[in-house]
KEBA-193436 format. One record per residue (C-alpha): residue number from 1; residue in one letter; x, y, z. Coordinates in nm, 4 decimals, always signed. Each point is the difference from the previous one (the first is absolute). Layout:
N
<pt num="NUM" residu="A" x="X" y="Y" z="Z"/>
...
REM end
This chain:
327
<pt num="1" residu="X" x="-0.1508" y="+2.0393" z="-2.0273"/>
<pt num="2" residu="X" x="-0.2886" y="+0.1756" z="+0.2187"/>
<pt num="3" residu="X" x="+0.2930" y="+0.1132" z="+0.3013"/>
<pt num="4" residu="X" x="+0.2060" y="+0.1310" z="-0.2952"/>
<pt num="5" residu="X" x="-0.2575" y="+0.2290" z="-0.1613"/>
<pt num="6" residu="X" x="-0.0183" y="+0.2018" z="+0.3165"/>
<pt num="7" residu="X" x="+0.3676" y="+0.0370" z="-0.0153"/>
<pt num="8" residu="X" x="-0.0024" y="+0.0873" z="-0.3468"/>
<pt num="9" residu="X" x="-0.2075" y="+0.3153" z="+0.0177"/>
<pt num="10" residu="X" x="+0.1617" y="+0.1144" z="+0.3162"/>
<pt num="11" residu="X" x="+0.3250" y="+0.0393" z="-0.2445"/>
<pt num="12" residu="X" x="-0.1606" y="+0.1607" z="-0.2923"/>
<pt num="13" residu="X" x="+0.0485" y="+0.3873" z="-0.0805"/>
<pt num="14" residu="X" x="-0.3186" y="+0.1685" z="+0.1909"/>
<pt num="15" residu="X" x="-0.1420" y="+0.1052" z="-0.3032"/>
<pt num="16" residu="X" x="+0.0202" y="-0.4061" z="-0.1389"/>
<pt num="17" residu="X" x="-0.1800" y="-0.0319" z="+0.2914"/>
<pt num="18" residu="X" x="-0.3606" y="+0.1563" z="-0.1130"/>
<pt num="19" residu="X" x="+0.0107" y="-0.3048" z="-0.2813"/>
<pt num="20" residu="X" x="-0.1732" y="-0.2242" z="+0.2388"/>
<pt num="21" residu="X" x="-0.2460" y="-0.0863" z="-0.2248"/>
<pt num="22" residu="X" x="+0.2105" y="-0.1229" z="-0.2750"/>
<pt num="23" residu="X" x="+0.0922" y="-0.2875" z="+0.2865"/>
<pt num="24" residu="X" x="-0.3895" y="-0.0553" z="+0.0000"/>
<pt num="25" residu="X" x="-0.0071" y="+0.1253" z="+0.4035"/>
<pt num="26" residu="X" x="-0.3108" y="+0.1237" z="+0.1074"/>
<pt num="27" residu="X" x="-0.0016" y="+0.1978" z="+0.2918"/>
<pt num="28" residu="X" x="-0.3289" y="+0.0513" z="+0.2122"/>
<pt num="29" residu="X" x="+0.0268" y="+0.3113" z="+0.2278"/>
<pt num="30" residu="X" x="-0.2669" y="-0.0641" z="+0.3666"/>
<pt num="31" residu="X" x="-0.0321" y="+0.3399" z="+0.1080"/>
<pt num="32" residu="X" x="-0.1160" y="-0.0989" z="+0.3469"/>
<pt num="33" residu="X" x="+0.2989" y="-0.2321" z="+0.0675"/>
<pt num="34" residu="X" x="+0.2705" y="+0.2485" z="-0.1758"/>
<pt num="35" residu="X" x="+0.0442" y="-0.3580" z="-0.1186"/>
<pt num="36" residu="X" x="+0.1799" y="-0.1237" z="-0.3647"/>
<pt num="37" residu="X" x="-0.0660" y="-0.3374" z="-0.1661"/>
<pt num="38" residu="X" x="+0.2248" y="-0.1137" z="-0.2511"/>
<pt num="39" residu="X" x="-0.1553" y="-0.3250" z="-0.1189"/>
<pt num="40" residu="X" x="+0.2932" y="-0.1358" z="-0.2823"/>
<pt num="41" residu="X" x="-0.0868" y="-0.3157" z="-0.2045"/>
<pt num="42" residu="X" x="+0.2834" y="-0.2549" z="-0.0592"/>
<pt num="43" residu="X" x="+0.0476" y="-0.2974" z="-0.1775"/>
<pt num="44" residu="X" x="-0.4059" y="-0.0508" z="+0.0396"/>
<pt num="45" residu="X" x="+0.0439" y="+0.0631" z="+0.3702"/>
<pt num="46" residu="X" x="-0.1270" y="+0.3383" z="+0.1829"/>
<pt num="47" residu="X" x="+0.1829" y="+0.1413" z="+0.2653"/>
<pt num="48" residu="X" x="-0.1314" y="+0.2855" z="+0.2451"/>
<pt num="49" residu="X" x="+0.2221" y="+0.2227" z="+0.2145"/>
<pt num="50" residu="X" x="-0.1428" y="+0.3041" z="+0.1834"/>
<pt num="51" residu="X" x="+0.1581" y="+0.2938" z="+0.1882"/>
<pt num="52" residu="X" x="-0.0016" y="+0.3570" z="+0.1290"/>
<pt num="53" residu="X" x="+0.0601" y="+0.2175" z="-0.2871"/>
<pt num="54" residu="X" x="+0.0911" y="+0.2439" z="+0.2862"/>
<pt num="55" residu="X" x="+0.2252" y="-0.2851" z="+0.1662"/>
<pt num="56" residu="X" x="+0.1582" y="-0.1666" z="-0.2928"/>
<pt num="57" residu="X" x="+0.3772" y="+0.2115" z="+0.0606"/>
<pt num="58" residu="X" x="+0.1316" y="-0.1532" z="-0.3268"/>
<pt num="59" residu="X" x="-0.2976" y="+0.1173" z="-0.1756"/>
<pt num="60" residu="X" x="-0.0192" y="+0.3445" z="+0.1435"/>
<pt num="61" residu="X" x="+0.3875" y="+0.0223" z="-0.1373"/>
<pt num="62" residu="X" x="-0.1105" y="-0.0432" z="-0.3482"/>
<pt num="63" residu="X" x="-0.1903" y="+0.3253" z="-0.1514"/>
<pt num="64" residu="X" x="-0.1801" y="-0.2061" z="-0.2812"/>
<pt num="65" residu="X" x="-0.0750" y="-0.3087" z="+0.2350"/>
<pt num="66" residu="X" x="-0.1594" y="+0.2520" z="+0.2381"/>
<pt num="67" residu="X" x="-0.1712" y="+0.1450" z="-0.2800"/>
<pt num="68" residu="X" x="-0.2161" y="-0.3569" z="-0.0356"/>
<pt num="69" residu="X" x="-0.0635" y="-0.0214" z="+0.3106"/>
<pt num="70" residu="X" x="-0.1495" y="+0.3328" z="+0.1320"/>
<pt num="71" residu="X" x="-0.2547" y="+0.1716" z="-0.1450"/>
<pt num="72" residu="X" x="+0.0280" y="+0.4198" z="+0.0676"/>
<pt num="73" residu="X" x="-0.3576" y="+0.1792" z="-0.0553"/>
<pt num="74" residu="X" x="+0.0751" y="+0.3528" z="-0.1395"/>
<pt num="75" residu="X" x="-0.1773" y="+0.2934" z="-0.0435"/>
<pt num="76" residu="X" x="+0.1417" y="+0.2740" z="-0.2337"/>
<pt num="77" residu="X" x="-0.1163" y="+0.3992" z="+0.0082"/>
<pt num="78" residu="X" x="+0.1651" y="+0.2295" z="-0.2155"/>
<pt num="79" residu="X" x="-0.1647" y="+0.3124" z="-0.1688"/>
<pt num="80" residu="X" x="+0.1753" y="-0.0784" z="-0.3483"/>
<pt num="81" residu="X" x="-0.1363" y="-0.2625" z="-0.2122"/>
<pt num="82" residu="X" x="+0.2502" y="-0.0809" z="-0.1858"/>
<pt num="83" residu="X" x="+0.2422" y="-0.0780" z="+0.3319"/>
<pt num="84" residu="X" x="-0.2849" y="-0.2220" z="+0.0887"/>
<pt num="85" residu="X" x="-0.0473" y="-0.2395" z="-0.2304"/>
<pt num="86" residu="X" x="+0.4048" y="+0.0002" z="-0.0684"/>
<pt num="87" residu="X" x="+0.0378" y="-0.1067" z="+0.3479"/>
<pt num="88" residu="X" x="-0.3060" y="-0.2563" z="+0.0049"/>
<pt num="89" residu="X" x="+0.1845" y="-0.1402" z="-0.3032"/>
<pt num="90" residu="X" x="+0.3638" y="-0.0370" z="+0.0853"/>
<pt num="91" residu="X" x="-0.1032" y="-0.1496" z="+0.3157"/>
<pt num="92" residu="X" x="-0.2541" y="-0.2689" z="-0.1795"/>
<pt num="93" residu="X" x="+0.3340" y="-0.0999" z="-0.2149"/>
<pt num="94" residu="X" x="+0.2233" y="+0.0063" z="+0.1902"/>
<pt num="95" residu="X" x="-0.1092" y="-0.0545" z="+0.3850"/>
<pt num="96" residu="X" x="-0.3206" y="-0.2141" z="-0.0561"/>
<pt num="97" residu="X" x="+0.0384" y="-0.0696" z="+0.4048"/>
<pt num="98" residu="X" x="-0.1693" y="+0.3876" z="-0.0137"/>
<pt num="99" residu="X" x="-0.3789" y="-0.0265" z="-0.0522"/>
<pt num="100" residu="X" x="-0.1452" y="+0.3512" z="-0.0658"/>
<pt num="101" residu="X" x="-0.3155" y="+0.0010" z="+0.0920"/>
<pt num="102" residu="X" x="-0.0951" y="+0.3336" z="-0.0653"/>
<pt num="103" residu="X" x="+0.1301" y="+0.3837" z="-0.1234"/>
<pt num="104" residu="X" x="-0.1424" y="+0.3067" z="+0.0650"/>
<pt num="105" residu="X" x="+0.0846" y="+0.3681" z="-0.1083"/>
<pt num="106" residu="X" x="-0.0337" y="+0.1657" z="+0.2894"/>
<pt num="107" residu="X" x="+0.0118" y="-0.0558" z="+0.3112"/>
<pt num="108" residu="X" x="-0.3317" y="+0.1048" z="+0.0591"/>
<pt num="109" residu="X" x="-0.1620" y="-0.2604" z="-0.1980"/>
<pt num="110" residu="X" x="+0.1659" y="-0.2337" z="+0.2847"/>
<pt num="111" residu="X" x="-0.1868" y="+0.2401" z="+0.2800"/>
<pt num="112" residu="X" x="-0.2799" y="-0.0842" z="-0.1376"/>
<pt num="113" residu="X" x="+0.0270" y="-0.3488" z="-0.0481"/>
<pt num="114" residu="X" x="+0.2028" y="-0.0528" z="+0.3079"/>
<pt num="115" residu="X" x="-0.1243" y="-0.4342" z="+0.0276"/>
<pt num="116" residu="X" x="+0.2688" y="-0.0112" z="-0.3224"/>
<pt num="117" residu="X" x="+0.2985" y="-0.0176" z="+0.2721"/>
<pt num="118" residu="X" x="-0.1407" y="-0.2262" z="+0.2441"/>
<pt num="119" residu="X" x="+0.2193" y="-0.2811" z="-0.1352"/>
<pt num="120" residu="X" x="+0.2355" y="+0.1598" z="-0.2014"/>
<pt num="121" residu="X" x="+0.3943" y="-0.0771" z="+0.0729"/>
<pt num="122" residu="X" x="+0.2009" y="+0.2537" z="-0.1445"/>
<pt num="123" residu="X" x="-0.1013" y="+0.3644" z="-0.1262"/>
<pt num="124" residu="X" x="+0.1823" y="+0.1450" z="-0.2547"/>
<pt num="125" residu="X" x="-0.0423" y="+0.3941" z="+0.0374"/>
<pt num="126" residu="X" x="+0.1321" y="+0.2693" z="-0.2197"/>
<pt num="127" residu="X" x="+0.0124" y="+0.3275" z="+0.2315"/>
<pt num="128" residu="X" x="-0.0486" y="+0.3012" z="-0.2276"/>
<pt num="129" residu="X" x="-0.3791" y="-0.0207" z="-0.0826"/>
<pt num="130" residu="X" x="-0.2410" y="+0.2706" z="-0.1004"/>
<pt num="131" residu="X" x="-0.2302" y="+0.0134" z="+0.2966"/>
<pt num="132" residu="X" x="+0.1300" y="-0.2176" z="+0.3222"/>
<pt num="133" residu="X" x="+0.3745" y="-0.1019" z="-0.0167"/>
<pt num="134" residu="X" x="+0.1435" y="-0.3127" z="+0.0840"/>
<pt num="135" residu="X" x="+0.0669" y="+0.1195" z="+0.3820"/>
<pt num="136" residu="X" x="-0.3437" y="+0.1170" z="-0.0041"/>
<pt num="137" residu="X" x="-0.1659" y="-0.3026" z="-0.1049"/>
<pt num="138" residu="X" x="+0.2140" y="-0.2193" z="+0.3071"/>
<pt num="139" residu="X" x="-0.1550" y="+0.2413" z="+0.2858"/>
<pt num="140" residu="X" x="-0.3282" y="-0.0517" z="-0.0986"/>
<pt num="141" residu="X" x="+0.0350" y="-0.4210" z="-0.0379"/>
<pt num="142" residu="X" x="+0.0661" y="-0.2795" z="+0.2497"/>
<pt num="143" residu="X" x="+0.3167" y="-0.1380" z="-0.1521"/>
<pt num="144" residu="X" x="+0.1456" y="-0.2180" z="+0.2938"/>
<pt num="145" residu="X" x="-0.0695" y="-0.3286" z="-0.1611"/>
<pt num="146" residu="X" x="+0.1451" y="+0.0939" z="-0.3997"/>
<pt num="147" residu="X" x="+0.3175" y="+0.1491" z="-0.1313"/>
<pt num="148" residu="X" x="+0.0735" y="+0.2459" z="-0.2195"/>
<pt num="149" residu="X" x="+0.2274" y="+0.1026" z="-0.2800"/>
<pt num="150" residu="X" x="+0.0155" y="+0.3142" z="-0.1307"/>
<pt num="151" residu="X" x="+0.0053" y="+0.0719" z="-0.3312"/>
<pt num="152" residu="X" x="+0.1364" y="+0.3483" z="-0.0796"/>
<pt num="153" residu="X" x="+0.2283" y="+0.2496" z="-0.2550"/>
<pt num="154" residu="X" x="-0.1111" y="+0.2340" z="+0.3209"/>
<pt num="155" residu="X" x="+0.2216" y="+0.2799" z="+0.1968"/>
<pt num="156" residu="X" x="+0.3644" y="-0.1215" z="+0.1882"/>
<pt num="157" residu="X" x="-0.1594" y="+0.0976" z="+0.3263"/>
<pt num="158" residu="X" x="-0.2859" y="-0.3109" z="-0.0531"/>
<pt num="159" residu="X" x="+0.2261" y="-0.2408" z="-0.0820"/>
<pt num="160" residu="X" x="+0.1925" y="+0.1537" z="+0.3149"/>
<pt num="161" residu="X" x="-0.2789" y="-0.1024" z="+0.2257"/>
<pt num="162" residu="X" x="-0.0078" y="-0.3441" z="-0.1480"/>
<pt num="163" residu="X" x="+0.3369" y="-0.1528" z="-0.0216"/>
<pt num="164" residu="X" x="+0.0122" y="+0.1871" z="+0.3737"/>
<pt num="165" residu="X" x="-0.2803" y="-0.2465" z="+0.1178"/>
<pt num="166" residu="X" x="+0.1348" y="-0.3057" z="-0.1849"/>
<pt num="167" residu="X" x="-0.2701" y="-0.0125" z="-0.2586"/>
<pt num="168" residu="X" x="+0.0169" y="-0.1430" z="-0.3419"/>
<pt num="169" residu="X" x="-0.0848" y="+0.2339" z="-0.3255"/>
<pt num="170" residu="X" x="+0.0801" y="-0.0441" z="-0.3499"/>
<pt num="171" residu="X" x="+0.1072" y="+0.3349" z="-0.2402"/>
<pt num="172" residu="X" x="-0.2026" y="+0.0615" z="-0.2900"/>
<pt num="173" residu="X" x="+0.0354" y="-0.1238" z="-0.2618"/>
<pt num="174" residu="X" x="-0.0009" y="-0.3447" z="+0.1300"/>
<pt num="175" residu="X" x="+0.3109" y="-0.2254" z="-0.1092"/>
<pt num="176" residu="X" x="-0.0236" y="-0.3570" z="+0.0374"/>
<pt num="177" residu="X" x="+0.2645" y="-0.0715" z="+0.2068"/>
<pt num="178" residu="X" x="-0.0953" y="+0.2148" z="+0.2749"/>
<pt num="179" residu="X" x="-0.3622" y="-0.0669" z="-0.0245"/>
<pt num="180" residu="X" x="+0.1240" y="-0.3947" z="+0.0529"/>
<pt num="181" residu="X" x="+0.2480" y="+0.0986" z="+0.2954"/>
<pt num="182" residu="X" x="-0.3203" y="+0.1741" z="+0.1885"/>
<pt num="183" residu="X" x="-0.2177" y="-0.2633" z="-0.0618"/>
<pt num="184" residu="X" x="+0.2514" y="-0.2833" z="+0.1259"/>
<pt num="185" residu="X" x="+0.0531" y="+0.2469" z="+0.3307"/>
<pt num="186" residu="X" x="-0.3962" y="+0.0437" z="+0.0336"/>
<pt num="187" residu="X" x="-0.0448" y="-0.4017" z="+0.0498"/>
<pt num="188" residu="X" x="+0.2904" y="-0.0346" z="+0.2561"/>
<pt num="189" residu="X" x="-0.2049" y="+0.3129" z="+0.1783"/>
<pt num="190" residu="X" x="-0.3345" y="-0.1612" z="-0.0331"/>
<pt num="191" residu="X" x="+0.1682" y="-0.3228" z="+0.2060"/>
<pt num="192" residu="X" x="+0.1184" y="+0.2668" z="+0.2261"/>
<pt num="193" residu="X" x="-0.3199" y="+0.1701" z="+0.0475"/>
<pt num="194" residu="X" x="-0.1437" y="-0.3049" z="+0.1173"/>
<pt num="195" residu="X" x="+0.1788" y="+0.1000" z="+0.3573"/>
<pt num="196" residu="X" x="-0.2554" y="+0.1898" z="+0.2005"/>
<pt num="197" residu="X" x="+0.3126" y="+0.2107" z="+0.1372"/>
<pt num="198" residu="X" x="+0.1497" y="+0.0975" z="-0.3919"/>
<pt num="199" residu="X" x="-0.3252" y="+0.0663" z="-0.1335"/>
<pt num="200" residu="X" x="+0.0073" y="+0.2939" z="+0.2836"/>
<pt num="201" residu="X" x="+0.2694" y="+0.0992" z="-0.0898"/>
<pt num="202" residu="X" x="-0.0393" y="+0.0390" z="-0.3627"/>
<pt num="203" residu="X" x="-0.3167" y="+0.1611" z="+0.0442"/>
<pt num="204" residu="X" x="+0.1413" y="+0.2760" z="+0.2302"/>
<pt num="205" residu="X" x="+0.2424" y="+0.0713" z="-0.2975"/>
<pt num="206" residu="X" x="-0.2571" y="+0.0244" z="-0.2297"/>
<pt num="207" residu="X" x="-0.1217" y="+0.2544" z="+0.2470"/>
<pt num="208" residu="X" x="+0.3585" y="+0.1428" z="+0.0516"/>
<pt num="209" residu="X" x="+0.0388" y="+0.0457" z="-0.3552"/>
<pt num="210" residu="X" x="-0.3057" y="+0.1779" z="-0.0031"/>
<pt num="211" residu="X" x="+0.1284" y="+0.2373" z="+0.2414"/>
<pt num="212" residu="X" x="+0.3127" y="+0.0225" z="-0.1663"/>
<pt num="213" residu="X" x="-0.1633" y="+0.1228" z="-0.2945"/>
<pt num="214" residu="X" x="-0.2154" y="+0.2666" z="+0.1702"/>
<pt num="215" residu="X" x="+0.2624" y="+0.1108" z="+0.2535"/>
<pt num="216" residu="X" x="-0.2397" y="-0.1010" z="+0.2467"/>
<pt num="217" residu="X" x="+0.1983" y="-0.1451" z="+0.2820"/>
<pt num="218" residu="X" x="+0.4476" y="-0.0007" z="+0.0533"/>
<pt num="219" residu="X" x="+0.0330" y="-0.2417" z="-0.2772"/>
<pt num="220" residu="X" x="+0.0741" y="-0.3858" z="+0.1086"/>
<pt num="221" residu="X" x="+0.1474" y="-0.2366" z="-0.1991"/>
<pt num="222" residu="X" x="-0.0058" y="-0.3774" z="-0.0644"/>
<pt num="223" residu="X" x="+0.2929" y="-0.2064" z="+0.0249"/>
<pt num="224" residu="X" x="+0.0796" y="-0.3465" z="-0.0512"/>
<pt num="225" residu="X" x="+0.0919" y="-0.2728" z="+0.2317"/>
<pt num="226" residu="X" x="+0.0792" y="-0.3483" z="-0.0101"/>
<pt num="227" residu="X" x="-0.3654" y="-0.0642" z="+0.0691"/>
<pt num="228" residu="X" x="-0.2027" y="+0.2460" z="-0.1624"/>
<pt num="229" residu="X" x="+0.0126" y="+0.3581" z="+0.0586"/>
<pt num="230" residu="X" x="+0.0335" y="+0.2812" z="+0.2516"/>
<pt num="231" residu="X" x="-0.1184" y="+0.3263" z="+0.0193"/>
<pt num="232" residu="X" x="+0.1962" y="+0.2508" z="+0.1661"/>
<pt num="233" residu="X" x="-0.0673" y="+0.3956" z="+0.0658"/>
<pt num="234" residu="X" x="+0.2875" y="+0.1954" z="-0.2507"/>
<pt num="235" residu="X" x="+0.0325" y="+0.3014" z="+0.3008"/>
<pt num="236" residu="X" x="+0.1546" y="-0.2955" z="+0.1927"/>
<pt num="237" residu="X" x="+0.2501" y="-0.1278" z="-0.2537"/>
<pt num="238" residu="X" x="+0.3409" y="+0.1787" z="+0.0492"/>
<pt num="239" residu="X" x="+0.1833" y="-0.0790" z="-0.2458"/>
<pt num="240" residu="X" x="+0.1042" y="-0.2756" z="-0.2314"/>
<pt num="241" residu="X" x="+0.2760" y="-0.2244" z="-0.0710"/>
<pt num="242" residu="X" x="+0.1072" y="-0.1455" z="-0.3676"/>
<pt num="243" residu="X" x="+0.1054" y="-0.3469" z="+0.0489"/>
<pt num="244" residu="X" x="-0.0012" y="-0.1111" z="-0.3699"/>
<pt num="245" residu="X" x="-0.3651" y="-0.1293" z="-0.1497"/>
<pt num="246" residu="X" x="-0.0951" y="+0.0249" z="+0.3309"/>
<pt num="247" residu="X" x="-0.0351" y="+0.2857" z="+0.2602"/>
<pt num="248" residu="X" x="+0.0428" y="+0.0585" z="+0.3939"/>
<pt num="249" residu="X" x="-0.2450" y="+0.2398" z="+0.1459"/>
<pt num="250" residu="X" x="+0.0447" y="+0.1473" z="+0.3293"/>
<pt num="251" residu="X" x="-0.3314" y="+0.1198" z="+0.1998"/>
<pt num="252" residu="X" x="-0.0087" y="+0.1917" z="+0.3138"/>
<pt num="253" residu="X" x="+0.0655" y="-0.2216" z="+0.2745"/>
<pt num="254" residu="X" x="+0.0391" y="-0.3142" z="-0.1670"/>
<pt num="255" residu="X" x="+0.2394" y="-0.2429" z="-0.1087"/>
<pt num="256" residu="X" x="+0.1216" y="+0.0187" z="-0.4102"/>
<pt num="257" residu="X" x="-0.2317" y="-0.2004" z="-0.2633"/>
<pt num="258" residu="X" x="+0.1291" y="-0.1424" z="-0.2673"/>
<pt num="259" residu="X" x="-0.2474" y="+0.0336" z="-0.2792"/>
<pt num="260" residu="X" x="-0.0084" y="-0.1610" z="-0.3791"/>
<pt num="261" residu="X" x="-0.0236" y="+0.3726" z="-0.1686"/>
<pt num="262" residu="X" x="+0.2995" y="+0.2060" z="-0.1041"/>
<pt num="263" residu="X" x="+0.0433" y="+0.3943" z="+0.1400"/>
<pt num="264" residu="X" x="-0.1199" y="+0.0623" z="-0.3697"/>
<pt num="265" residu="X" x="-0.3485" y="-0.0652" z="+0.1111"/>
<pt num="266" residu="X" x="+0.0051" y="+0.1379" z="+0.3477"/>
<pt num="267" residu="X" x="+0.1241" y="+0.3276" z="-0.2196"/>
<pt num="268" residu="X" x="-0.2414" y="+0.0141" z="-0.2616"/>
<pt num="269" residu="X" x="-0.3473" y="-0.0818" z="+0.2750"/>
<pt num="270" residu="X" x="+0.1502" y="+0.2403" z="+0.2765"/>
<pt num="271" residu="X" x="-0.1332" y="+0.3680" z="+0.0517"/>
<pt num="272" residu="X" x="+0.3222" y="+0.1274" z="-0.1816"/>
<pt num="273" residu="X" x="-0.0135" y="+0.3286" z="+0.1658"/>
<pt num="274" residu="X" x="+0.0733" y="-0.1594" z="+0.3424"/>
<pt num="275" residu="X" x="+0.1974" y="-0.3056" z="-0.1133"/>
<pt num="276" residu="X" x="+0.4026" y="+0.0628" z="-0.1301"/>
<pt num="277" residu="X" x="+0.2014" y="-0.2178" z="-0.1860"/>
<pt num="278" residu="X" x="+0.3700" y="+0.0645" z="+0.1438"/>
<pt num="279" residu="X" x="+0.1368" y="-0.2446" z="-0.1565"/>
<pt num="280" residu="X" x="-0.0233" y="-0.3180" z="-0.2165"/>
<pt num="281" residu="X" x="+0.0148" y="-0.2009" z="+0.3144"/>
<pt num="282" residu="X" x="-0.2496" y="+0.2092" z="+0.2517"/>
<pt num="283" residu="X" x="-0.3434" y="+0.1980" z="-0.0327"/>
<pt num="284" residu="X" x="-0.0769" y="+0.2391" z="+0.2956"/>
<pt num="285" residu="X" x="-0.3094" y="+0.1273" z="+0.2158"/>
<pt num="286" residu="X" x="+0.0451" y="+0.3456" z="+0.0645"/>
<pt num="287" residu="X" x="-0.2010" y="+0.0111" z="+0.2350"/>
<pt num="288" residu="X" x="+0.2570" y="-0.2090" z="+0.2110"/>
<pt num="289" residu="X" x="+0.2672" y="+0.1675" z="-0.1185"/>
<pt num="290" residu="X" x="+0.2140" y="+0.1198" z="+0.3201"/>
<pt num="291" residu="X" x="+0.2912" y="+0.2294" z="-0.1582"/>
<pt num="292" residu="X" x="+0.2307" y="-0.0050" z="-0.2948"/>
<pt num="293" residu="X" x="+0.4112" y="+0.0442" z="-0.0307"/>
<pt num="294" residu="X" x="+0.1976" y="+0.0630" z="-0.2912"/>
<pt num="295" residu="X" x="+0.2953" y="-0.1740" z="+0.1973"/>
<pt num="296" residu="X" x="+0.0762" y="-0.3479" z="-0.2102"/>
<pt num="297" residu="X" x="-0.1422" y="+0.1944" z="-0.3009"/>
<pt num="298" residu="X" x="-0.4048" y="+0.0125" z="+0.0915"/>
<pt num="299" residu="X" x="-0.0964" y="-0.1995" z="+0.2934"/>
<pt num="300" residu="X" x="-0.3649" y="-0.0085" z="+0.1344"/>
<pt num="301" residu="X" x="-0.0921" y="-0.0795" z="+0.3628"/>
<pt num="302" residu="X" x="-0.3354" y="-0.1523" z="+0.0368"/>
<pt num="303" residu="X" x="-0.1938" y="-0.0074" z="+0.3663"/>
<pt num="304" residu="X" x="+0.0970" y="-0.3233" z="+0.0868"/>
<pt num="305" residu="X" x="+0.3278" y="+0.0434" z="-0.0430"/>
<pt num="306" residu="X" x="+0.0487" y="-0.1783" z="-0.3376"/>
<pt num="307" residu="X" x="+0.2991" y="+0.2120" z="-0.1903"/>
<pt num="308" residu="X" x="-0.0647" y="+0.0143" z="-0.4093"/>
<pt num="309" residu="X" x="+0.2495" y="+0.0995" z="-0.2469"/>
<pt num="310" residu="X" x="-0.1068" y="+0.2341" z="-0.2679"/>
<pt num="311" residu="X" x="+0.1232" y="-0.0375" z="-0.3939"/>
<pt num="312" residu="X" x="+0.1833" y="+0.3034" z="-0.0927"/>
<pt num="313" residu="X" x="-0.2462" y="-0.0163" z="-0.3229"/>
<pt num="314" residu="X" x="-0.3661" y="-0.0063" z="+0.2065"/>
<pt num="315" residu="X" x="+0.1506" y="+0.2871" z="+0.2649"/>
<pt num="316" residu="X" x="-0.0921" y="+0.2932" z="-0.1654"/>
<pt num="317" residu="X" x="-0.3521" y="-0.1623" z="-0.0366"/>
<pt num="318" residu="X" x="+0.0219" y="-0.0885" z="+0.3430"/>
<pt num="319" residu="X" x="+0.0068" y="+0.3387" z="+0.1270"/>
<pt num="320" residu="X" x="-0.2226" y="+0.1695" z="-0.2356"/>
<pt num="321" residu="X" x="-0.2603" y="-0.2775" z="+0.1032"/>
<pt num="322" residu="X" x="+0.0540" y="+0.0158" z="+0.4086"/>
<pt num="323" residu="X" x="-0.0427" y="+0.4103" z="-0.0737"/>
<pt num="324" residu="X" x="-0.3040" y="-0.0238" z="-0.1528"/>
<pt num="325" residu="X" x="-0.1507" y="-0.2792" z="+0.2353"/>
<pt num="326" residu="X" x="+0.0776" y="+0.2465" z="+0.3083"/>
<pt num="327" residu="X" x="-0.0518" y="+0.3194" z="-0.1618"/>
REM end
């Protein structure tokens, strides 16, 4: 009976899942060990097994199993009340794995109180604040060892700057099943962040995004990979390929990448002055764009010698764009 319990909630809907009580299962969290104990009692007998709640793959696959077994520390600053305690509350119902340990208004109250975040998991930040913005608040905080989620209604361009660095924000107001989509992402990146080597990287898109935001730098961008993620510099991208759900994208010098985002995305993060969509298939560079033909009905020649047809639909964009760009 014990070896089938284990099977039986490693079938059950995710959300089934976070009725581990009702099966009178009491789990004990070790912070030091990152360790789980799930001590069962059967037929008068008790029964310990203990593993990695990092480790355990069949766990990690189910959302409301992970939920039980890792614990994320949040923080939450957001200059409207109201948004405060309506997020504080949808995540005590509905995501009890999220402990809130505190909410400020500002994000100057956190400034001043800076010990708050020494062992806080997760931020979740709105940008548009009266005072210090979101962006502002990062550059003046050590955030290499916590993650953040935005929490915005804010501008197209901020929300630019995060889905560009791979980030994970949720639209005001808050809907359930998005809120429970980010939270299930932020535990697989909290096992992820426990690589020296990802945690750099996902603090230089913080950074990035920061950038991004303030025009800073040539924007880079965070893509995924089969591993993690990898940031790339945009003004080396030359153009990209549709391939379904998926996209190939061709830097300078280097061999194709085939990426799990579709040319949708590459569109909407992408400085839209320099990158063209020519058609449903391809999204140029102009900056490596080498000369164009009207022979085949619109055909674009980029530096490396890569030939691109145009749509007859997106050529009078085209040119109006490649005009301005060089004007």
């Amino acid at each position: 009976m014990a070896y089938c319990f284990f099977g039986l909630l490693q079938s059950l809907d995710p959300l089934c899942v976070l009725g581990f009580r009702r099966f009178r299962l009491s789990v004990f969290r070790q912070k030091s060990e990152r360790v789980c104990s799930v001590v069962m009692t059967v037929s008068g007998l008790t029964k310990s097994e203990s593993f990695s709640s990092f480790g355990h793959q069949n766990a990690l696959s189910e959302p409301g199993f992970m939920h039980e077994l890792q614990i994320i520390k949040a923080v939450i600053i957001d200059d409207e009340s109201k948004a405060r305690i309506n997020l504080k509350n949808v995540l005590a119902k509905c995501e009890p794995g999220v402990e809130v340990q505190s909410e400020f208004g500002s994000p100057e109250e956190v400034l001043r109180n800076p010990d708050v975040l020494g062992d806080v998991d997760c931020l979740f930040l709105d940008i548009q604040m009266p005072g210090l913005n979101g962006f502002d608040f990062l550059e003046q905080i050590d955030y290499s060892n916590m993650m953040v989620v935005f929490v915005t209604a804010y501008s197209s361009y901020a929300l630019r700057a995060i889905k560009a660095n791979a980030l994970d924000y949720i639209l005001k107001p808050i809907k359930i099943s998005e809120l429970r989509i980010t939270i299930n992402k932020l535990y697989k990146r909290k096992e992820m962040l426990r690589n020296e080597s990802e945690r750099s990287v996902y603090s230089k898109s913080l950074e990035n995004s920061i950038n991004h935001f303030y025009q800073k730098t040539p924007p880079k961008i965070t893509i995924p990979t089969r591993h993690g993620f990898k940031i790339i510099d945009s003004a080396e991208l030359c153009w990209v390929q549709a391939d379904g759900n998926y996209s190939w994208i061709h830097l300078n010098g280097e061999r194709a990448e085939l990426v799990t985002r579709t040319i949708g995305h590459f569109e909407d993060i992408l400085d839209s002055e320099k990158f063209v969509r020519v058609h449903n298939s391809s999204l140029i560079n102009l900056d490596f764009l080498a000369e164009f033909s009207f022979e085949g009905g619109g055909t674009a020649f980029l530096k490396d010698g890569t030939s691109l047809n145009i749509a007859k639909r997106r050529l009078k964009t085209f040119k109006q764009r490649v005009d301005a760009y060089y004007s």
